[in-house]
N, C-alpha and C positions, 0 to 999 in steps of 0.2 A: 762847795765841795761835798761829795758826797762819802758816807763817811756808812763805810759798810760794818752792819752788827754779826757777831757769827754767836749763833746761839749753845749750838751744840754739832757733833761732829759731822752727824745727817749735813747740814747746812754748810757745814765747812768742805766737806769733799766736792758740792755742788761747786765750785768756786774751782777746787783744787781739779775737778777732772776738766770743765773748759779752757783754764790756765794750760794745763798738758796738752788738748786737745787743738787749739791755738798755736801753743809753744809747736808742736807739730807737725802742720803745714807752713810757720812761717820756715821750718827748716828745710822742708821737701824744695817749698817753692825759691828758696834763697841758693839752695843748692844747686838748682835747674835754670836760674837768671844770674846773670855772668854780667848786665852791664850794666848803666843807669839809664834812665832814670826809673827802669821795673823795682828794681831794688828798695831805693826811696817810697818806691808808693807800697809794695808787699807790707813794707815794715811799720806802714804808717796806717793801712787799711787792717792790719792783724792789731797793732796797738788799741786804735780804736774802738774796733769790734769789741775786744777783749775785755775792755771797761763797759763800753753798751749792757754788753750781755750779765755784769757783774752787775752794774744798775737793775737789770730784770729781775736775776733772781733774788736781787736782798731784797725788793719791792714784792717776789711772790713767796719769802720765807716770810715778809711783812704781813704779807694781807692774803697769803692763798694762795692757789693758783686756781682760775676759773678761765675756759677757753674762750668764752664770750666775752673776758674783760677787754676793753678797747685798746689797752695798754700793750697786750701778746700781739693783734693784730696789726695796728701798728709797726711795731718794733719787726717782724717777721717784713714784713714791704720795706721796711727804712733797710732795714739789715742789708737784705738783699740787694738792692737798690743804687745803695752808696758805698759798699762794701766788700761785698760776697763777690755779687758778678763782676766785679774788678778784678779781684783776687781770680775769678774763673776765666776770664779774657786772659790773663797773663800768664798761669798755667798751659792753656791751648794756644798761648802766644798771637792772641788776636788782636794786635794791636792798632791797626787800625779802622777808622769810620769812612766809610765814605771817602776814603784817599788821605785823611788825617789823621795825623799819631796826636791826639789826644794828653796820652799820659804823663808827658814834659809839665802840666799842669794840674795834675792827680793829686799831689798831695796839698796842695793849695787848698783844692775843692772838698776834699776827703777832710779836712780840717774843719771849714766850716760847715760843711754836712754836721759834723761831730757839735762841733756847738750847737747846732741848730736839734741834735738832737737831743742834748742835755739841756736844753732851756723848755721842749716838750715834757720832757720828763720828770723837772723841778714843778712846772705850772700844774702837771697832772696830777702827782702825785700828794702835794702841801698846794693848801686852799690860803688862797693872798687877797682871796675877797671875800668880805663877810656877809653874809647875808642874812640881815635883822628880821624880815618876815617869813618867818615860820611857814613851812610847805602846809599847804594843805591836806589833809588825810584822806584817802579816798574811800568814798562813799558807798559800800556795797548795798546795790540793791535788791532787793527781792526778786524770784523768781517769777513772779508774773509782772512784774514792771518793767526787769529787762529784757522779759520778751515781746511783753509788748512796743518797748522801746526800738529792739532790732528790726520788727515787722517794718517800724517806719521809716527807717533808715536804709531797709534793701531798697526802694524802687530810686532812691538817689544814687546807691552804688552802681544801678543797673543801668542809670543813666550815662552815669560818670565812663562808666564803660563802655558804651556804643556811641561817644561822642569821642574819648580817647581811640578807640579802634577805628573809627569811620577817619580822623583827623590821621591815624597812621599809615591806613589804607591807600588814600589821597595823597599823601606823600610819593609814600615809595612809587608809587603808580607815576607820577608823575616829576620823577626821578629819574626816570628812562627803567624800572626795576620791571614793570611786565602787567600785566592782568592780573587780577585777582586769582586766578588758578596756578597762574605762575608764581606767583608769590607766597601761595598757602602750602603752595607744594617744593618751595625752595630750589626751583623750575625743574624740576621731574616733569611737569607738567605743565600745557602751557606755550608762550612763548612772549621775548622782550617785547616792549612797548615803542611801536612810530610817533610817540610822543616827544617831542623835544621838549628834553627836561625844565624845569622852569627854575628859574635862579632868587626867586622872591618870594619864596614860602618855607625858608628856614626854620621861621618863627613856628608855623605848625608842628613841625618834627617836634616839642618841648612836651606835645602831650603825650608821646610815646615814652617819655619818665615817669608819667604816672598809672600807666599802664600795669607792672606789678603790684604798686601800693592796692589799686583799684582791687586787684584779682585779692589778693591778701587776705582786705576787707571784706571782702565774701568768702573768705574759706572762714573766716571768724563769726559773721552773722548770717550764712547760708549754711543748711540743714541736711541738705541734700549734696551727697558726694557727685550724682553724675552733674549736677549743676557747675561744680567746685570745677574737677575734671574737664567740662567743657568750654569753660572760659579761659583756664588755663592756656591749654595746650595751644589755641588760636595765639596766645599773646606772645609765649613763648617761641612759637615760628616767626611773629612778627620782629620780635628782636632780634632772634639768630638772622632775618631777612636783613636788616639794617647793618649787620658785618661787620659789628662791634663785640671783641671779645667782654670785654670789662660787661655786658648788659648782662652774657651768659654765670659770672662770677656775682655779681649783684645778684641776680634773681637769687645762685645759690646758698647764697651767704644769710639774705633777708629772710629765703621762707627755711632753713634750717636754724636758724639762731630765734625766729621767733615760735617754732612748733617747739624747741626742749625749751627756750624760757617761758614759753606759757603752760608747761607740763613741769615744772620746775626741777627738769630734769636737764642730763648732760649726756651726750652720745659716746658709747663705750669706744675703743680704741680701735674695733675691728669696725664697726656699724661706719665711724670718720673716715677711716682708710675707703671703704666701699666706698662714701659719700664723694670724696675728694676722687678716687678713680672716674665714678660717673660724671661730674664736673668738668675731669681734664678730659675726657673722652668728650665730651660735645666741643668742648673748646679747640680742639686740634678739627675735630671735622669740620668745624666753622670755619676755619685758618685755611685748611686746603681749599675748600670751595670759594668764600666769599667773595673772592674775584673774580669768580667765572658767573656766579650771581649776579653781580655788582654789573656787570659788563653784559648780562642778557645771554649769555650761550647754553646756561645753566649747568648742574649739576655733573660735570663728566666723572664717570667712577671709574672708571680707569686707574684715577690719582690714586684710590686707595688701594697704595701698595706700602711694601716696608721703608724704599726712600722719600715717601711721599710723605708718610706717616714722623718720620726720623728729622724729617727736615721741619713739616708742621709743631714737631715740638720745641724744636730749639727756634723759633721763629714764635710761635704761641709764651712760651717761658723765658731765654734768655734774650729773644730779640725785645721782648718786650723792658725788662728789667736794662737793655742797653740803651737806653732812655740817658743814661748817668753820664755818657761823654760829652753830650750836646749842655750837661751841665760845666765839666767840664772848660770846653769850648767856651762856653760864655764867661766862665771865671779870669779864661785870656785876655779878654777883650774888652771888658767892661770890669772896670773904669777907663783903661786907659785909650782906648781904641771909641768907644761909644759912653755918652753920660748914661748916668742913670734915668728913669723913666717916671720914678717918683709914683704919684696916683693914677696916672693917666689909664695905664690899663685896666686898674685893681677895681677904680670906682667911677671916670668918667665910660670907660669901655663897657663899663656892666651895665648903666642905664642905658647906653645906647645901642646893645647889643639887639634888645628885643624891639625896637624902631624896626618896620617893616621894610623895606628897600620899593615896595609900592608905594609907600607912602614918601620915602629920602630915597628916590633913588643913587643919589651922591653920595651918602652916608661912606665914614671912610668905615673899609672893615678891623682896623686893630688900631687903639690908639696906644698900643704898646711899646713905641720907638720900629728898631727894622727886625726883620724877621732871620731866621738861622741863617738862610743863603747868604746875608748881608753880615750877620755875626760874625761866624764860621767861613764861610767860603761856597762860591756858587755849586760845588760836587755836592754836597747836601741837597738827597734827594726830596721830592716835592711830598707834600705833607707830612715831613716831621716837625717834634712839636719840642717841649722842652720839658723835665720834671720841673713840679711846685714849687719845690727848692731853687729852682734857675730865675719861678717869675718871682719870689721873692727876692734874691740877691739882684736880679734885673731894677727891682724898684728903688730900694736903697741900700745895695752893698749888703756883707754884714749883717750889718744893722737892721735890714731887713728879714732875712732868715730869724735873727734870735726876738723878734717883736712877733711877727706873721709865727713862728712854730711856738711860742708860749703862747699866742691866742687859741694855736687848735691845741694846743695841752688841758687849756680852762673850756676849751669847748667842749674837750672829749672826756674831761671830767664832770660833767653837767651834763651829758648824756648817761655816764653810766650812775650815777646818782641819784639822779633827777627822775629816769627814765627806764633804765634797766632793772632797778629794784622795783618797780613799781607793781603795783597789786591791778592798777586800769591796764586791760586790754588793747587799750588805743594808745596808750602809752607805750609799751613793749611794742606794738607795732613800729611805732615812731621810731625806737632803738633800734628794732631789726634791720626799718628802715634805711639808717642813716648808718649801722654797720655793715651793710653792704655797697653804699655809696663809697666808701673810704678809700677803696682801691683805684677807683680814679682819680679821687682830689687829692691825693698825693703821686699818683704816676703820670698824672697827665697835668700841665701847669698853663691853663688858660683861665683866667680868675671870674673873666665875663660870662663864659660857657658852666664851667661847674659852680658858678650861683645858682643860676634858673635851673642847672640839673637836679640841684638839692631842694629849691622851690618846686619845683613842678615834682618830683620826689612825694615829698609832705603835703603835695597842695588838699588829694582827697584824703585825709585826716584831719587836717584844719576845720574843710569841708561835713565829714561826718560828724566832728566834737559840737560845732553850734547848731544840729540838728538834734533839738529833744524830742 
């Protein structure tokens, strides 16, 4: 139980104006929902929230508040996630998914979301494991030895680079995605490819994870800006090419969180808002195009009009965040309808994931029990996926949620400990790193996929640290 300190009034109003602010909408929306089971879940998603957010701020009247702690970012996705956009569905009265109403089992789910996010929040917070050997102190060295050090370390980032870009190149090309000019140019230019796409080189696509770290690493041991700038910009069309928003919020999140902690500074409140605008502006233009990309006709601008634009954001923001149903949906169903699945996904699915299908071609592709369509119901359209939260209760109920989110509590406190205070360069990258990763391993719940995305993520930092 968490047991909130109020120190002085400052700290007490924080409390007292959420409470209101809360108290608030659960009246708006109680007032505008007339039947069950909206009622049940408004009351139960306001409850919740209401405590969340009372856990945040006695944690940032505790320790501060710092926008890089892992603990805001977090909390701001879980918020949202399991919570908020519930509350926002049922206000605009969108109750249903794909032909199912969902919400009959909303507060079920909205329950153990809850737990799952107070057992995050207990591991992150209070350290329940000791650790007897003393961190090592980091080493500063001299100005002619870590320059001489970084000379030898560029022609391996440079490598790392034109074997990751040639491998992402190779893909998309052979993806049905087009030519080299149609793809640099996000087909302005250009035209699709007569290639039939090949079904057996998944495995390649894994080095376009390391593709930002790579770029990174040269904005930190490279000298030269148009260098920086040029390597960029190529990597950056390559991931907006691949038609995954979450790549565009990584990149954003990695190279702002590691330029103010390694300036050991914090970005003013106007400079964020700019930041977060240009952010949501490429993520919505990615959203209208990607499928005219994806499909080879390329870039019609046309789309960009105001319903084009109105629709790409609540499809880029809350379609994303409605992730939460298909949670939901499976809290229906499992147990009673389907067993649990145990490790099969979590650990035998993750070794076999990176097996070639040239080499197995039989390999099965999920060992994770059935897929939504078989959960849920055959109207669930074709590739959706499930929140974290769904393959943990998928694995073992419960029991699963509050084990799997106090692991990333102690993980995420052993990043910003370990790694965010740290005075090494490579270290802070590794932070920035893995703070931009965060927004898919909790939105996106395939356990086998976001291993290797966090591997292949760190692989060239591993890679640069045992290079003296």
């Amino acid at each position: 139980m968490v047991i909130f300190m109020i120190k002085n009034r400052a700290s007490y109003s924080r409390y007292i104006i959420v409470l209101l602010i809360n108290f608030l909408i659960l009246s708006i929306l109680i007032t505008s929902i007339e039947v069950e089971p909206y009622i049940s879940n408004v009351i139960t998603d306001i409850s919740c929230l209401t405590i969340c957010m009372f856990m945040v701020i006695n944690y940032s009247i505790k320790y501060g508040f710092d926008m890089f702690d892992p603990i805001y970012f977090v909390s701001i996705i879980y918020f949202f996630l399991y919570f908020i956009t519930p509350l926002y569905d049922i206000f605009i009265r969108e109750y249903y998914w794909y032909g199912y109403e969902l919400f009959p089992f909303g507060v079920k789910a909205t329950l153990i979301a809850f737990v799952g996010y107070v057992c995050f929040y207990v591991f992150y917070r209070y350290k329940f494991i000791i650790n007897r050997k003393p961190l090592k102190k980091n080493v500063v060295l001299s100005q002619n030895k870590d320059n001489c050090s970084n000379k030898k370390k560029l022609p391996y980032i440079y490598i790392m680079y034109v074997i990751a870009f040639v491998a992402n190149v190779y893909y998309l090309k052979n993806s049905g995605f087009g030519n080299l000019k149609y793809i640099l140019t996000l087909g302005l230019i250009g035209s699709s490819s007569d290639v039939t796409p090949m079904n057996n080189i998944g495995f390649i696509s894994m080095l376009s994870y390391s593709l930002p770290t790579i770029v990174l690493l040269c904005w930190e041991y490279e000298n030269s800006k148009v260098i920086k700038i040029l390597l960029f910009i190529p990597m950056f069309i390559l991931q907006v090419a691949r038609g995954y928003r979450f790549f565009i919020i990584q990149i954003a999140v990695t190279f702002i969180a590691y330029y103010y902690l390694s300036q050991k500074k914090r970005p003013k409140i106007k400079n964020l808002l700019i930041l977060i605008l240009v952010m949501l502006f490429f993520v919505i233009i990615m959203t209208i195009f990607r499928d005219a990309i994806r499909s080879g006709n390329g870039m019609d601008l046309s789309k960009l009009n105001l319903e084009g634009i109105t629709k790409a954001f609540d499809e880029a923001f809350w379609g994303n965040f409605r992730i939460y149903q298909n949670f939901y949906g499976m809290v229906h169903v499992i147990p009673e309808n389907f067993n649990y699945v145990g490790i099969r996904q979590i650990v035998i699915g993750t070794i076999v994931m990176m097996i070639p299908r040239a080499i197995w071609p039989g390999k099965i592709s999920s060992y994770g029990g059935e897929g939504l369509r078989v959960l849920i119901g055959n109207n669930i359209a074709a590739g959706q996926a499930y929140p974290t939260l769904g393959e943990y209760y998928y694995a073992f109920g419960t029991l699963g949620v509050i084990i799997f989110m106090a692991i990333f509590g102690m993980w995420n406190r052993r990043l910003k400990y370990k790694y965010k205070n740290s005075n090494n360069k490579l270290d802070i990258i590794y932070f920035a790193v893995m703070l931009g990763c965060c927004l898919q391993l909790m939105i996106r719940g395939y356990f086998p996929s976001n291993f290797w995305y966090l591997l292949f993520a760190v692989l060239p930092i591993w890679i640069i640290k045992i290079i003296k």
